[in-house]
Residue, then its C-alpha position, 0 to 999 in steps of 0.5 A: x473892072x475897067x481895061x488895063x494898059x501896061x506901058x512897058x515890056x521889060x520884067x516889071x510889065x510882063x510879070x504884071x501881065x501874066x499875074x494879072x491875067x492869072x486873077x482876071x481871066x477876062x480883062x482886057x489887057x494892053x501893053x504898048x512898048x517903044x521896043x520890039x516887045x520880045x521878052x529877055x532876061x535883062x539881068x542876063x546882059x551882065x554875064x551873056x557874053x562869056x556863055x556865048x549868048x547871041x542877043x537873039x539867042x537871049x530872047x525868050x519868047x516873041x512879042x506875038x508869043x507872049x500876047x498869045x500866051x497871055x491873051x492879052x493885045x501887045x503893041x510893038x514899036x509904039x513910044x509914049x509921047x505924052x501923058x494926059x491923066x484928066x482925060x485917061x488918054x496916052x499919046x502914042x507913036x500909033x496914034x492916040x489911046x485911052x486906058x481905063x487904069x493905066x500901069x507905068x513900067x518905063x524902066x531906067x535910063x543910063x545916067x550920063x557920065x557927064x565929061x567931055x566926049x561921054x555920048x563916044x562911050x556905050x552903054x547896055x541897058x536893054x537887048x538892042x544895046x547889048x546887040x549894036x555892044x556885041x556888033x562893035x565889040x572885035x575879038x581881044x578888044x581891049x575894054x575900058x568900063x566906066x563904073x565899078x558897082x554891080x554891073x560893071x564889075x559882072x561886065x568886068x568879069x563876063x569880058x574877061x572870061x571872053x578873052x578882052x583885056x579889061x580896064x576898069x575905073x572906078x570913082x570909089x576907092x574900091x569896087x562895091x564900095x556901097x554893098x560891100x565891105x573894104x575886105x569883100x571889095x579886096x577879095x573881088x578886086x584880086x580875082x578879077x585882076x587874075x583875070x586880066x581886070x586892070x583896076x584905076x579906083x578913085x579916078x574919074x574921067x576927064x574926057x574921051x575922045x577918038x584915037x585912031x580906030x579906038x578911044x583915049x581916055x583922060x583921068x583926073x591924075x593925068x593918066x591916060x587909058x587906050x581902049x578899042x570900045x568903052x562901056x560906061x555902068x555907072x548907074x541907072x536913073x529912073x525914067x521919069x520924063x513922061x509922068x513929070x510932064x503930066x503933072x505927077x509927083x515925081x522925085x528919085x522915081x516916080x512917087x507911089x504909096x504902098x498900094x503903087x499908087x502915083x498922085x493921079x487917080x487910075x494911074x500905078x508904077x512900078x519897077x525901076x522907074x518907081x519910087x515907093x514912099x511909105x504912107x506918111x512919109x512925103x517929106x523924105x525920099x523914098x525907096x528905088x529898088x532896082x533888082x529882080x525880087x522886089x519888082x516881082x513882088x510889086x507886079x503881084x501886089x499891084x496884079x492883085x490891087x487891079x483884079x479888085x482884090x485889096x493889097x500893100x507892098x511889103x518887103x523883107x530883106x532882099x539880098x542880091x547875088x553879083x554875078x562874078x563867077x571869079x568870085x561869087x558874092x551875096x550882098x545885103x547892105x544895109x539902107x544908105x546912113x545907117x550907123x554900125x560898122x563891118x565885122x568879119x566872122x569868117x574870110x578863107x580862100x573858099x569864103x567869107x562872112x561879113x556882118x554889118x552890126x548895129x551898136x547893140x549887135x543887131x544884124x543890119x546887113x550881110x555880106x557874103x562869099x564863096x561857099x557862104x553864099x548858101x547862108x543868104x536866106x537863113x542871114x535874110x531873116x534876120x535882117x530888118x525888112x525894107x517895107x513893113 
């Protein structure tokens, strides 16, 4: 088997490292990263303040750490700046390098607010961002959040329980708009609001700009918003630069099939910057799955394809619990288009069940609250899988 080179440290390349190193002791293995290669939890960023995590106290183990414990070469502060598929080779910050089978775990990038003044507003996306976050961040900082989908609504939250005042606007109606039910939005929106969350749904942002040590915001309806510090969370786009560059199909995400496989021989993706089409299926966009199990299951479907040993990406349904502990949530919404409607089975103070229900009553999705979050798993299996 010829020497892997796995292009990014967050959770898509570490997870294929180790998976992969399970099935083939001996293989040499590289992973290049543009960052200091320490290995964190980024779902943790969300919910770490509150906890009184320290960005360092976040990381888990050190660049060094894991190349020992893996066994494989991790080369730190080491950017990408071109891709060359007919030659094998990468362009790096260190220098050239060829890559036998290359693997792209590039990640996400935080999609751009696009107003006047947005590049004045932060955003959290990796462990160096939550640091310079943490370092600006005063204590009793008023907070304006850009965005109120999962991660805002988990920053939200997480700030609140820390003592900062919070206001949070939101494009939708409603938080979650997308996962969620108007009923589960509702519930969400009143307990952050007994937390000191101030909501401004169905505004956008006009501009931001600098006021005195802080920031004004503009909205759509004249309204203006002060803020110590602003942190926009209004989605993540797939890193696809480098690939496009080189000639790969690209389209929401990096292209691969079942096997993630890109368009360019010797060349698989996964994680955020992946898009998963289903075999005969190129003419219609395909899958992002930007959450912690499918990426996990792609590390080892596309581990077992790199030992030699034949495997396809299959997915069951996948729920995603938001990290809001003023109210806890387990989200299944069902794929984006898909016709039925909302019924509420059960809504108390200590918890809710949503059923997203087909025209013949079939389960599509779920939404969940409270105590019945513990129902995540027996509802999954009833819901349709993502990939077959």
């Amino acid at each position: 088997m010829s020497p892997v080179v796995i292009a990014g440290s967050g959770l898509a390349g570490y997870t294929l490292a180790r998976e992969l190193r399970k099935l083939a002791p001996d293989l040499p293995i590289t992973l290049i990263t543009a960052d200091s290669g320490d290995l964190y939890s980024k779902p943790m960023l969300s919910n770490a303040l509150a906890q009184g995590h320290t960005p360092q106290g976040l990381v888990q183990s050190s660049a060094a750490e894991q190349a020992e414990k893996l066994n494989i070469q991790v080369r730190s502060h080491c950017p990408i700046t071109a891709l060359h598929p007919a030659e094998h080779r990468l362009d790096t910050g260190q220098g050239p390098m060829e890559y036998g089978r290359l693997a792209l775990a590039l990640g996400a990038r935080p999609s751009h607010p696009g107003f006047p003044g947005a590049e004045l507003a932060l955003s959290v996306n990796h462990l160096d961002d939550y640091a310079r976050f943490r370092d600006r961040l005063a204590p009793g900082a008023r907070v304006a959040i850009l965005g109120g989908g999962l991660v805002g609504c988990e920053f939200a939250n997480d700030l609140a329980l820390a003592g900062h005042p919070v206001e949070l606007v939101e494009l939708a109606d409603r938080p979650l708009a997308r996962q969620a039910p108007p009923a589960l939005s509702r519930r969400l929106q009143v307990k952050l609001e007994a937390l000191g969350v101030a909501w401004h749904c169905g505004r956008r942002v006009t501009g931001l700009m600098v006021q005195g040590e802080g920031y004004r915001l503009s909205l759509d309806d004249g309204r203006e918003l002060a803020a110590d510090l602003v942190l926009s969370a209004i989605g993540l786009t797939p890193a696809t630069e480098l690939a496009r560059a080189a000639g790969l199909e690209v389209g929401r995400g990096i292209r691969v099939d079942e096997s993630l496989a890109t368009s360019a021989a010797a060349i698989h993706a996964l994680g955020d910057c992946a898009e998963v089409v289903p075999q005969g299926g190129t003419a219609r966009p395909g899958l992002l799955l930007p959450y912690v199990l499918p990426l996990m299951q792609q590390a080892r479907v596309l581990a077992s394809i790199l030992a030699g040993n034949p495997a396809r990406l299959s997915l069951p349904a996948l729920p995603v619990a938001v990290k809001t502990p003023a109210c806890p949530m387990v989200v299944c919404p069902p794929p984006d288009s898909t016709n039925g409607r909302w019924h509420t089975e059960r809504d108390d103070e200590a918890g809710a069940i949503h059923h997203f229900l087909a025209g013949d009553g079939s389960l599509l999705g779920f939404a969940l609250a409270g105590d019945a979050c513990t129902q995540r798993r027996t509802l999954a299996g009833r819901v349709p899988a993502l990939l077959v």
